[in-house]
MIDOSE-1310 file (N, C-alpha, C; in nm, 2 decimals, decimal comma, always signed):
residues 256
xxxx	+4,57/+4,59/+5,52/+4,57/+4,67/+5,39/+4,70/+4,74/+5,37; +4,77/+4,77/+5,49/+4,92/+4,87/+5,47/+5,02/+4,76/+5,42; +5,10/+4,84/+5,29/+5,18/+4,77/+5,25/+5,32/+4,72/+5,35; +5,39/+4,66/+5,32/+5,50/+4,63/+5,41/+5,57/+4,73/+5,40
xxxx	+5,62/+4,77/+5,55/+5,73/+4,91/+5,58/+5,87/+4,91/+5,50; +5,93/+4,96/+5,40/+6,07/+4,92/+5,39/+6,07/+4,78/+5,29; +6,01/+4,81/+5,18/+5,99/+4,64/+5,12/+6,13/+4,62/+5,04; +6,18/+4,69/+4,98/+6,33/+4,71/+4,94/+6,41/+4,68/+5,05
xxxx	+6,44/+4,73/+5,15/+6,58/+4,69/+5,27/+6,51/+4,55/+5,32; +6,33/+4,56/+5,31/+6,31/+4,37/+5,35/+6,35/+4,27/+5,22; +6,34/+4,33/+5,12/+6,42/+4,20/+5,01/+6,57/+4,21/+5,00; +6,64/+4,32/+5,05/+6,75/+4,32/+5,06/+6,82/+4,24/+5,20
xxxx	+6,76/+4,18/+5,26/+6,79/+4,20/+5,45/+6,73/+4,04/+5,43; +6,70/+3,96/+5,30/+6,61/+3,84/+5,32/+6,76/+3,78/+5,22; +6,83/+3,86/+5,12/+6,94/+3,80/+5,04/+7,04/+3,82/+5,13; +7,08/+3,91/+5,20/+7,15/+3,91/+5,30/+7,21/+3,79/+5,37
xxxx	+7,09/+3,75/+5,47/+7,08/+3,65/+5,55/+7,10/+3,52/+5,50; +7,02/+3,48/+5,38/+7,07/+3,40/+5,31/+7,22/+3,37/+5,27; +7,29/+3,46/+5,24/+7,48/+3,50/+5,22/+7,49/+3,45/+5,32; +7,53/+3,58/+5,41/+7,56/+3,53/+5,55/+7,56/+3,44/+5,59
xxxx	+7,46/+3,33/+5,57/+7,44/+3,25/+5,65/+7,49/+3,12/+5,61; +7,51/+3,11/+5,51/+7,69/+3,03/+5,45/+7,78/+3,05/+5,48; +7,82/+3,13/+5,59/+7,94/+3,17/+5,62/+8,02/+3,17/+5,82; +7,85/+3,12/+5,79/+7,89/+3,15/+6,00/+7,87/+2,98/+6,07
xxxx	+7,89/+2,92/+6,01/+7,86/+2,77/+6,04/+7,94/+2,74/+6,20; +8,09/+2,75/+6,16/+8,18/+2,76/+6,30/+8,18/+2,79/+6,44; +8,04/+2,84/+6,41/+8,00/+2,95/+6,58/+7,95/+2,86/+6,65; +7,88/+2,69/+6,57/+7,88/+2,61/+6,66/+7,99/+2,50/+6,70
xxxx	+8,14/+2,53/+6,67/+8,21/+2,48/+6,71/+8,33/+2,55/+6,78; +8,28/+2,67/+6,85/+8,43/+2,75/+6,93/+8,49/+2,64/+7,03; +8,43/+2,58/+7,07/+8,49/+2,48/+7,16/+8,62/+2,37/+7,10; +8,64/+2,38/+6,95/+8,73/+2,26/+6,93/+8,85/+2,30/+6,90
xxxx	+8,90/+2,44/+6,92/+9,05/+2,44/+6,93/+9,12/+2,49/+6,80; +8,98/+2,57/+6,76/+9,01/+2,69/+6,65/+9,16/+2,78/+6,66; +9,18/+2,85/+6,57/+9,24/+2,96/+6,60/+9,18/+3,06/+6,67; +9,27/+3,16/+6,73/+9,18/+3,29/+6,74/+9,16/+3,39/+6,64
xxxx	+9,25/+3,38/+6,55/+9,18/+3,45/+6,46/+9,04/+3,42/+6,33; +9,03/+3,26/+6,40/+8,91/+3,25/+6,30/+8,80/+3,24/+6,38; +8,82/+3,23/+6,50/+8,69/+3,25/+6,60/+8,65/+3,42/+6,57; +8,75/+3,50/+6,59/+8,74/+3,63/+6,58/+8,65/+3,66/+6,45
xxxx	+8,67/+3,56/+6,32/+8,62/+3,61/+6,22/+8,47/+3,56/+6,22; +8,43/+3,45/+6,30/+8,31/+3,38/+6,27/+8,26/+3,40/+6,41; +8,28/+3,51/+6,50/+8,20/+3,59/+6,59/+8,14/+3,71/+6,50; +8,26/+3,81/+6,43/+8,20/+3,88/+6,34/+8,08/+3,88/+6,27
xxxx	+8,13/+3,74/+6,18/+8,03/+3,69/+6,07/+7,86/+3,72/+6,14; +7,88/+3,61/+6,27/+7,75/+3,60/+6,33/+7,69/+3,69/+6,38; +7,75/+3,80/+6,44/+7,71/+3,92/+6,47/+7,65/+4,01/+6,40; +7,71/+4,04/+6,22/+7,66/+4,08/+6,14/+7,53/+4,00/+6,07
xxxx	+7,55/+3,89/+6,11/+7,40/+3,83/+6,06/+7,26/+3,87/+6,11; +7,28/+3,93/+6,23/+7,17/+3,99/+6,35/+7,12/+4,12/+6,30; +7,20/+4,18/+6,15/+7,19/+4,32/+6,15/+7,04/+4,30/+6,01; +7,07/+4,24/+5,94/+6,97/+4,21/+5,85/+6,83/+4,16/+5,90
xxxx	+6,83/+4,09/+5,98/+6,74/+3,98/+6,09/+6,67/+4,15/+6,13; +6,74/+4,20/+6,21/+6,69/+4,33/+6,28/+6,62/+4,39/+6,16; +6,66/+4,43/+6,06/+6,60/+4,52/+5,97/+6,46/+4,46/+5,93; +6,44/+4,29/+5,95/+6,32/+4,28/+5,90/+6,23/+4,26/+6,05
xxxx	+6,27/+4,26/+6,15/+6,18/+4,26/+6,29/+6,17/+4,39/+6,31; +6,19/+4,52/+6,24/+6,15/+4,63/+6,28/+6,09/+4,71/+6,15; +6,10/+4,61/+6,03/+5,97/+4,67/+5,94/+5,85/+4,58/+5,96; +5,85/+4,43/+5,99/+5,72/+4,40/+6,05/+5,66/+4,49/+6,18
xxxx	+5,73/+4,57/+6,24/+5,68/+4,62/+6,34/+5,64/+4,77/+6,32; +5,74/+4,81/+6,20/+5,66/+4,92/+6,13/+5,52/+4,94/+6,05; +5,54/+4,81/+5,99/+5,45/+4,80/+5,92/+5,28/+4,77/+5,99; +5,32/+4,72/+6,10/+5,17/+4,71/+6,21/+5,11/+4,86/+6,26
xxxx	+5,28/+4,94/+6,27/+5,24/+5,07/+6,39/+5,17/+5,12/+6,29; +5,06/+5,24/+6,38/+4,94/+5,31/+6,30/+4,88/+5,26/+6,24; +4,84/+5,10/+6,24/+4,76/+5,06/+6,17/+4,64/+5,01/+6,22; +4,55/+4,98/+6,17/+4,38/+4,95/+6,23/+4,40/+4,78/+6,28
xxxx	+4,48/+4,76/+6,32/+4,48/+4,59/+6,38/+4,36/+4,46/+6,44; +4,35/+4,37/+6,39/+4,22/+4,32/+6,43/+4,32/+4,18/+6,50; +4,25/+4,18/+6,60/+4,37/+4,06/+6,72/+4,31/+3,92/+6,63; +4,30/+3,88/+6,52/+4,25/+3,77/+6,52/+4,34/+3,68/+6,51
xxxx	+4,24/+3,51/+6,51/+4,37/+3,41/+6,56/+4,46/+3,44/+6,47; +4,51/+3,45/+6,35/+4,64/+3,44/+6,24/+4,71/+3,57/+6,32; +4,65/+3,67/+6,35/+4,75/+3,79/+6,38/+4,82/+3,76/+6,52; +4,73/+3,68/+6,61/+4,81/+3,71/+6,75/+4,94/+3,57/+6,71
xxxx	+4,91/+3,48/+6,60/+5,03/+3,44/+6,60/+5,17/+3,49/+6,52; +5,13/+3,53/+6,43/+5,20/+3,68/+6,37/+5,31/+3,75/+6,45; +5,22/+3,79/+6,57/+5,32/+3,88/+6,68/+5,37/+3,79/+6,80; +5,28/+3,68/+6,81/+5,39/+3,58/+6,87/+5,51/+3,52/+6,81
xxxx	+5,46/+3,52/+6,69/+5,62/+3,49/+6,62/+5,74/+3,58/+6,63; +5,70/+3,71/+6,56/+5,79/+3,85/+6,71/+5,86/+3,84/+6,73; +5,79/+3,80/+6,87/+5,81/+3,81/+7,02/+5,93/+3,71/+7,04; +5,91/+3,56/+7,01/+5,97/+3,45/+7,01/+6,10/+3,45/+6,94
xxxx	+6,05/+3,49/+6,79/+6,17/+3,52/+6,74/+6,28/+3,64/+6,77; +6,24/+3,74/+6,82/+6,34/+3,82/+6,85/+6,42/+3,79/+6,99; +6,30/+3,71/+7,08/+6,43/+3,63/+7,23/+6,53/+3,57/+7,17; +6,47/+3,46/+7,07/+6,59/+3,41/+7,00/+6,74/+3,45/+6,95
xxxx	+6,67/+3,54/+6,93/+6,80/+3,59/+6,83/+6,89/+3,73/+6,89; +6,79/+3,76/+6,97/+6,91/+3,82/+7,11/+7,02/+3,74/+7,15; +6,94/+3,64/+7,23/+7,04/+3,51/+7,30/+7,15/+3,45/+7,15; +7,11/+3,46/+7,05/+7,16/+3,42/+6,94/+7,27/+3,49/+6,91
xxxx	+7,28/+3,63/+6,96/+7,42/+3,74/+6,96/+7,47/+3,70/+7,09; +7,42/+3,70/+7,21/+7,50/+3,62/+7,36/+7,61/+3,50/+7,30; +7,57/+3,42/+7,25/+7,58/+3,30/+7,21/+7,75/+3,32/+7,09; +7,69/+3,42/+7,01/+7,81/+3,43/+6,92/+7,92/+3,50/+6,96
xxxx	+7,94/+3,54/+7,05/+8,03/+3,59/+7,11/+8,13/+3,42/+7,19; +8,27/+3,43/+7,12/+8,32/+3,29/+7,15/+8,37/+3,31/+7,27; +8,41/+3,40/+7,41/+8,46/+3,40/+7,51/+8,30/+3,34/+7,58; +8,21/+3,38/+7,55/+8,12/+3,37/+7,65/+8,08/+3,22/+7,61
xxxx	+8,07/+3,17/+7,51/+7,99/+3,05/+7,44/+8,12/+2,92/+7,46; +8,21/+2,95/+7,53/+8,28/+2,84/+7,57/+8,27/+2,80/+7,75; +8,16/+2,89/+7,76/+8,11/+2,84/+7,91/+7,97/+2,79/+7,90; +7,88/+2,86/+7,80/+7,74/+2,80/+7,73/+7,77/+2,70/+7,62
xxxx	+7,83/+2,65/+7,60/+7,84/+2,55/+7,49/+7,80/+2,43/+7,59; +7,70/+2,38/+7,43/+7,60/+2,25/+7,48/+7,56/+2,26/+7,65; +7,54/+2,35/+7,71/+7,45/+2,36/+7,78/+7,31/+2,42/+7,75; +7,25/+2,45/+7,88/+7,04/+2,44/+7,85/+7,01/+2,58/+7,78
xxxx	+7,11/+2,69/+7,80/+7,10/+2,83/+7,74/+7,12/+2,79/+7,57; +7,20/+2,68/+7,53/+7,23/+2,73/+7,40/+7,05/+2,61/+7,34; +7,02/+2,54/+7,46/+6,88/+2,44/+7,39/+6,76/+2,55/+7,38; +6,78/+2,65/+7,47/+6,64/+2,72/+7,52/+6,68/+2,84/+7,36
xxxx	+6,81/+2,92/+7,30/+6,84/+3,02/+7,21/+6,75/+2,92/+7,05; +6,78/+2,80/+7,05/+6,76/+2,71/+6,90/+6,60/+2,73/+6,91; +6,54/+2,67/+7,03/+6,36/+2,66/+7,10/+6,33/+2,75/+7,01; +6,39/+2,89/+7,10/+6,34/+2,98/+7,01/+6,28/+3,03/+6,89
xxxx	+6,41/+3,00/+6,81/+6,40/+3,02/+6,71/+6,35/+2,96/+6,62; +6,38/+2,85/+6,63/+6,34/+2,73/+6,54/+6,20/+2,68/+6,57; +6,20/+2,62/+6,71/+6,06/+2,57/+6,78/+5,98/+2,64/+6,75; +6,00/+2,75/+6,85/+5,89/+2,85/+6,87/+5,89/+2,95/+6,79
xxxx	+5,96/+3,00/+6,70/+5,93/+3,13/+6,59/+5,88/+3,06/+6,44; +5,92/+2,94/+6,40/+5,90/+2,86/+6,31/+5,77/+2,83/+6,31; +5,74/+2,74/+6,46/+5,60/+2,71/+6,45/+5,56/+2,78/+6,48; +5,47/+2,89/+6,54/+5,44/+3,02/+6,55/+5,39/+3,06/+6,42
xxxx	+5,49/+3,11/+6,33/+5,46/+3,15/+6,16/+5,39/+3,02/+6,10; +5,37/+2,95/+6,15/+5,33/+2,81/+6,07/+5,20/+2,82/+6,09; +5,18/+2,88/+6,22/+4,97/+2,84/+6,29/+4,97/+2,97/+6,23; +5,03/+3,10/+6,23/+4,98/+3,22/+6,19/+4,93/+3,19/+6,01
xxxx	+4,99/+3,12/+5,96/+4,98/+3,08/+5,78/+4,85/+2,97/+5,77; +4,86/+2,87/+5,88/+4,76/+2,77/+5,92/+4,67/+2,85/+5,92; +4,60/+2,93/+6,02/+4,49/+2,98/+6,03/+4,46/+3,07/+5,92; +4,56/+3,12/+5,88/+4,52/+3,28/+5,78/+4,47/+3,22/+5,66
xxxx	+4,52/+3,07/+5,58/+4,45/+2,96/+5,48/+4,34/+2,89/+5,50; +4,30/+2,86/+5,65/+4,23/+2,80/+5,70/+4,13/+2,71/+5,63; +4,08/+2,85/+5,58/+3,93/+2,85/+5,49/+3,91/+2,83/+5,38; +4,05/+2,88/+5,29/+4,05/+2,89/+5,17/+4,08/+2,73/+5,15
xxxx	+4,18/+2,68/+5,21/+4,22/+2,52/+5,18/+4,10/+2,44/+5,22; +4,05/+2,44/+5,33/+3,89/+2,36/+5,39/+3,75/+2,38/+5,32; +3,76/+2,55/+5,32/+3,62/+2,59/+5,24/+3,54/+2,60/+5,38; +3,57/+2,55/+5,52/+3,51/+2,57/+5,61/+3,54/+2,66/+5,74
xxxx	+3,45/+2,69/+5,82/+3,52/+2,81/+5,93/+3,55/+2,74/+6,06; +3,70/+2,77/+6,11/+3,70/+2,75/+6,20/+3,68/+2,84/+6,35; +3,66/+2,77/+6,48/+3,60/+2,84/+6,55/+3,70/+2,96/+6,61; +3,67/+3,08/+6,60/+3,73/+3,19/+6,66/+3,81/+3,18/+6,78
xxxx	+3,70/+3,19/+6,86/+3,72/+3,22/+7,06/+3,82/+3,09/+7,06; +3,80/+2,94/+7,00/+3,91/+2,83/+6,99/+4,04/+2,85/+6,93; +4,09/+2,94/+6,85/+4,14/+2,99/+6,82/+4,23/+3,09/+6,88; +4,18/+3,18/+6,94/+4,26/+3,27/+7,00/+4,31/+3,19/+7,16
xxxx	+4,23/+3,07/+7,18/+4,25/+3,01/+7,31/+4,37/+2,95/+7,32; +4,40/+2,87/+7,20/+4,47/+2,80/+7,15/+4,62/+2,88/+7,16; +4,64/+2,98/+7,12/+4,73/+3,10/+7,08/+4,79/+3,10/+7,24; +4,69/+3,15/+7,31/+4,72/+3,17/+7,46/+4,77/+3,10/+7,53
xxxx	+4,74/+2,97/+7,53/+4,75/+2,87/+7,61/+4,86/+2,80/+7,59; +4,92/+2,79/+7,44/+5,06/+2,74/+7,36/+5,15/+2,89/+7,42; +5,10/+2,98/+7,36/+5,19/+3,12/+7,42/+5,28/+3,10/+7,51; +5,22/+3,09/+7,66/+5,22/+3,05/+7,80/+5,31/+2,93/+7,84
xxxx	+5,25/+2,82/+7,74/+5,31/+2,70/+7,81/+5,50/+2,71/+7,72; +5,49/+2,72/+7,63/+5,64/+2,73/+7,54/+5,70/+2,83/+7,61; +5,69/+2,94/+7,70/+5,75/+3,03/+7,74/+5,78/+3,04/+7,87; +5,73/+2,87/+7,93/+5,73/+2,83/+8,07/+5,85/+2,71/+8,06
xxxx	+5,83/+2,66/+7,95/+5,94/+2,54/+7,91/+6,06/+2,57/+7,87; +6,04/+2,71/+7,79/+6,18/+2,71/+7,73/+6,29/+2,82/+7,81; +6,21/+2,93/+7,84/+6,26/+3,06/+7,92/+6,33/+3,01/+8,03; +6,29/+2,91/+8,13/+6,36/+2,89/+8,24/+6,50/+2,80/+8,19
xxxx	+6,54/+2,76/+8,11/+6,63/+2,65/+8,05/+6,75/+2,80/+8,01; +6,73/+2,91/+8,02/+6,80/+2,99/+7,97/+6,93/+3,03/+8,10; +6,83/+3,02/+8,24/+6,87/+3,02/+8,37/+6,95/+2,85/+8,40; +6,87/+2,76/+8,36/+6,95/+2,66/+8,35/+7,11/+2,63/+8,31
xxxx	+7,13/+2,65/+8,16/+7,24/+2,68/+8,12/+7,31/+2,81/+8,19; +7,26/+2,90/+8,22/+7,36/+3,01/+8,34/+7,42/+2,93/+8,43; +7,33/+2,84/+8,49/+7,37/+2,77/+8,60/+7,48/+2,66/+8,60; +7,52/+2,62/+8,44/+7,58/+2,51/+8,41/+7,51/+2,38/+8,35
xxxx	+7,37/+2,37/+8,39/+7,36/+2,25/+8,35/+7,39/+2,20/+8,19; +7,43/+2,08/+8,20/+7,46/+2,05/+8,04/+7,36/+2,00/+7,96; +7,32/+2,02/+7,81/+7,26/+1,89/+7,72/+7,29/+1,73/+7,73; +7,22/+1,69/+7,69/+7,23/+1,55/+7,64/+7,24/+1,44/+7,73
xxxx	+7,21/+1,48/+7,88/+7,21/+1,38/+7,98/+7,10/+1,36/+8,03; +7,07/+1,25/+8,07/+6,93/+1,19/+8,14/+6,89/+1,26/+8,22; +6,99/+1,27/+8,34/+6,95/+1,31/+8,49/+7,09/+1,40/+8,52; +7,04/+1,51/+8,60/+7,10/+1,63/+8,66/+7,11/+1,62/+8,75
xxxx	+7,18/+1,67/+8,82/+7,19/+1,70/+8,96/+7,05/+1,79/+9,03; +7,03/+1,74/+9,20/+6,92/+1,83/+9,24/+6,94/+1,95/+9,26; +7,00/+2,03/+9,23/+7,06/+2,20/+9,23/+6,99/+2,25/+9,09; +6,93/+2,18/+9,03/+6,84/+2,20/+8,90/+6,73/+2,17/+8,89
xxxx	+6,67/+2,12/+8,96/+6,58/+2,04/+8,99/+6,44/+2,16/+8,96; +6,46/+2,29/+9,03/+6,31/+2,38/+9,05/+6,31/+2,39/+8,89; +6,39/+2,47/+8,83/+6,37/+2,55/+8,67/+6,30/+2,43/+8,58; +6,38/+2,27/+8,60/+6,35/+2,17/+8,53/+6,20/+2,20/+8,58
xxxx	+6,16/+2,14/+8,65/+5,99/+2,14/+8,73/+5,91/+2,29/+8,66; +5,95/+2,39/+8,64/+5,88/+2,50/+8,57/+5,89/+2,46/+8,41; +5,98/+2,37/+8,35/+5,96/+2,36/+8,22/+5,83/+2,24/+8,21; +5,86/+2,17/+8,31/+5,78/+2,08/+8,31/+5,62/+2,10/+8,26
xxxx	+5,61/+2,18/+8,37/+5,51/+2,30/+8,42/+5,46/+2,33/+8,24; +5,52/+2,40/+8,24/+5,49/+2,46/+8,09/+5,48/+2,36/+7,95; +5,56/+2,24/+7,97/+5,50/+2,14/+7,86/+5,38/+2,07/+7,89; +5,36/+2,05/+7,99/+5,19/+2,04/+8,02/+5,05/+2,12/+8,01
xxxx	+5,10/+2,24/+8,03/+5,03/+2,32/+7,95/+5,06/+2,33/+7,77; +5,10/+2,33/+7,74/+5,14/+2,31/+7,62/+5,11/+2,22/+7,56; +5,08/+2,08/+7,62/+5,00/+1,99/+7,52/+4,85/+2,01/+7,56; +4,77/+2,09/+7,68/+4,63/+2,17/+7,65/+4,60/+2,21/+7,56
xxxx	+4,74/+2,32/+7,49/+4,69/+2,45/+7,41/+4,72/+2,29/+7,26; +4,79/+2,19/+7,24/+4,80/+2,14/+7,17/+4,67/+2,05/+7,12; +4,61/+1,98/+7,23/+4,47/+1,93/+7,22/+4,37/+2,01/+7,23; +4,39/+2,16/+7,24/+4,25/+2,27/+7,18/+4,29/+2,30/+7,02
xxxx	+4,39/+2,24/+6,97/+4,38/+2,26/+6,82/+4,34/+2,15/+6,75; +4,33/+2,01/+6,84/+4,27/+1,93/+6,74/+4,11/+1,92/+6,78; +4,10/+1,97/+6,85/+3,94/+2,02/+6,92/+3,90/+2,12/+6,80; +4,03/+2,20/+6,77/+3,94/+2,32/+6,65/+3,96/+2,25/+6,57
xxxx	+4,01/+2,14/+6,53/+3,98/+2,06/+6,34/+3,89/+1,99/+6,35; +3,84/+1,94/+6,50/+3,73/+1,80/+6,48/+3,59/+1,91/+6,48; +3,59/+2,05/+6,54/+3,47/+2,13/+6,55/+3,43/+2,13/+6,41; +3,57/+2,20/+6,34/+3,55/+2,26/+6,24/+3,51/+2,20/+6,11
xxxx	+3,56/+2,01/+6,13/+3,49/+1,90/+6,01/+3,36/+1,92/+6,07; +3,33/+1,91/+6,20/+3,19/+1,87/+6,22/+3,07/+1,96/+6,21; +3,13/+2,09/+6,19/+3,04/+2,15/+6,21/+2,99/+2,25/+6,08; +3,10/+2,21/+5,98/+3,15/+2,25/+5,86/+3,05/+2,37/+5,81
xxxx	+3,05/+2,53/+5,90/+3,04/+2,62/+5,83/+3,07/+2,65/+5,71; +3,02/+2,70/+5,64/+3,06/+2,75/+5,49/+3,16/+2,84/+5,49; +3,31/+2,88/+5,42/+3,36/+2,96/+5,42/+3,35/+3,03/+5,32; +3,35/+3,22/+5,40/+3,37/+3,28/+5,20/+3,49/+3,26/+5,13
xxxx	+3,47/+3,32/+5,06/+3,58/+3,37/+4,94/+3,69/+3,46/+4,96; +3,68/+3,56/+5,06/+3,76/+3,62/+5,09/+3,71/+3,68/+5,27; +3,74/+3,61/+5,33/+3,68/+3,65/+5,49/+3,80/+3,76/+5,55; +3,89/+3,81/+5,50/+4,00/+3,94/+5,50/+3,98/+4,06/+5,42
xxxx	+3,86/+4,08/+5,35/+3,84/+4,18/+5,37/+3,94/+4,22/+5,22; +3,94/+4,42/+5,18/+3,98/+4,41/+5,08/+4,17/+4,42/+5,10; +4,21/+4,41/+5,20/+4,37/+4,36/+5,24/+4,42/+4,26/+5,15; +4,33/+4,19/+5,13/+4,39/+4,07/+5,07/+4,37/+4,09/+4,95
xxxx	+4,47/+4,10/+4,87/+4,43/+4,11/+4,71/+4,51/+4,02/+4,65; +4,59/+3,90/+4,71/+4,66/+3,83/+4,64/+4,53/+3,71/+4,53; +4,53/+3,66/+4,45/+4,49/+3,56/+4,35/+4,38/+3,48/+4,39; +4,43/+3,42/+4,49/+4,34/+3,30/+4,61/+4,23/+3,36/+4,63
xxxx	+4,21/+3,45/+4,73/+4,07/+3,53/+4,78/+3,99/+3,61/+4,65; +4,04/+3,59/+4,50/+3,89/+3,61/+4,39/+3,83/+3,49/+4,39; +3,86/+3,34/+4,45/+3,79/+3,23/+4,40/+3,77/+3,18/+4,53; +3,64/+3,08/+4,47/+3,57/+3,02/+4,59/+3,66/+2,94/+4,69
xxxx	+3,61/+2,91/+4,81/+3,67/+2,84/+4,91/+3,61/+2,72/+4,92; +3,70/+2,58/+4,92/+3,80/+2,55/+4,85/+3,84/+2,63/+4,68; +3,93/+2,67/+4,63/+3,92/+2,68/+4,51/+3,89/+2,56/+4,41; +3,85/+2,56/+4,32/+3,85/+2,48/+4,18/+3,97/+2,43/+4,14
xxxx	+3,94/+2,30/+4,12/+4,04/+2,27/+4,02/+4,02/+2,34/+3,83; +4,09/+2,39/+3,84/+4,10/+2,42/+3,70/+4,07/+2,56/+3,72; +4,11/+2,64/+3,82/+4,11/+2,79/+3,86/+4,05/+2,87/+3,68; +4,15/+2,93/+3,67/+4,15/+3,04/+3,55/+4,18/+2,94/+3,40
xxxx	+4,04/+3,00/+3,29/+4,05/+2,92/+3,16/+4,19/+3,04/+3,09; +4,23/+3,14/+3,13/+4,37/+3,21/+3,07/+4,42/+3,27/+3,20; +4,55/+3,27/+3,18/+4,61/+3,34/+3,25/+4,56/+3,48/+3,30; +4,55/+3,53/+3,46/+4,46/+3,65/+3,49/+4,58/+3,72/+3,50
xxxx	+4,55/+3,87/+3,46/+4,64/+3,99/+3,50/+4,62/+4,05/+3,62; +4,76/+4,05/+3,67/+4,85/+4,11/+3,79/+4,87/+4,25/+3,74; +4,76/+4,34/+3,84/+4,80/+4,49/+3,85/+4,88/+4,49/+3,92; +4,96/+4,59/+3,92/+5,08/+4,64/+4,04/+5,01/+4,75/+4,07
xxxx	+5,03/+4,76/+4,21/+5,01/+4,83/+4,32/+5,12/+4,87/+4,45; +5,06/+4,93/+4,58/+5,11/+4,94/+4,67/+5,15/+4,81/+4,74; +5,10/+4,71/+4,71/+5,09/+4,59/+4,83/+5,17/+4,50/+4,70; +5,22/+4,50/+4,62/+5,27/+4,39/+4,54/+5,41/+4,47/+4,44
């Protein structure tokens, strides 16, 4: 029900990044024999891109503190998105720095900084959106405790696959080759480790679609409670085709 922390510096810190982020392309190419003065400028760039990024990982985190939290499945993906996304984009400042990134370039550190971000913070926000529609798009409930299992068990295995690859690239190993040398060998075996688990937590979510056709609880209309005041949660689950016979009015409030 609390509105978002800072919703001005977060619409501001979302155009931002968007700019920025036309402008820092070259940070994946310090290796080709740039100038130094335009490495210099597109270290900058990239560095300042971290500052807007920051402003919105510490109003989602404002926005949680002191609040009544309920750990359910949409939320613990929520904060594993976070979590995920902010390793990312730490390593993602390591990375922009072009003295250091001409010894991490296209090695396993710069595969494990992308994981992050992309892999694992993307999909992450994707299951947190997944689950949080669930009902509204199916009309039916899916199982909870399956849910949160799911969470845990992908949590775990992504952070056993991609974390050790960070030590990898320290170590030197490179992308894009078959086979490594045995001086790599353990970290590889722990990622391993962790994609195995990870296709567990993968086959407990198609375990929660086949429960949840089969067993096709009724969903309500708004199972969030009065938080949710967007449009969707006044109408039944599935909605109607043919929603509203006129356009409904949009009060403004604290949350919109």
């Amino acid at each position: 029900k609390k509105p978002v922390f800072g919703y001005l510096a977060m619409a501001y810190a979302m155009v931002a990044i968007g700019f920025v982020g036309f402008v820092v392309w070259a940070h994946h190419m310090y290796t080709v024999g740039m100038s130094i003065n335009l490495r210099a400028y597109f270290v900058a760039a990239t560095m300042i891109i971290a500052v807007p990024t920051g402003v919105k990982i510490f109003s989602w985190i404002a926005t949680m503190w002191g609040g009544s939290i309920s750990f359910k499945t949409p939320m613990l993906w929520a904060i594993g998105f976070i979590f995920l996304f902010t390793v990312g984009g730490v390593t993602g400042v390591v990375l922009s720095n072009a003295g250091i990134d001409y010894s991490l370039h296209d090695t396993y550190y710069v595969v494990a900084h992308f994981h992050y971000v992309l892999s694992l913070g993307a999909v992450f926000a994707i299951f947190a959106g997944f689950f949080y529609w669930f009902e509204k798009m199916w009309g039916v409930k899916y199982n909870e405790f399956l849910g949160c299992l799911q969470f845990w068990i992908m949590f775990i295995g992504v952070n056993l696959i991609f974390f050790p690859q960070h030590f990898l690239g320290l170590q030197g190993m490179p992308r894009r080759y078959v086979d490594y040398p045995d001086a790599f060998a353990q970290w590889n075996y722990v990622s391993t480790v962790g994609y195995m688990i990870t296709v567990v937590g993968v086959a407990v979510f198609l375990v929660i679609l086949i429960e949840a056709a089969i067993r096709r609880r009724k969903a309500e209309a708004n199972p969030w409670g009065e938080g949710a005041t967007t449009l969707e949660w006044t109408l039944s689950s599935p909605p109607p085709f043919h929603q509203f016979s006129e356009p409904p009015v949009i009060k403004a409030d604290d949350h919109h």
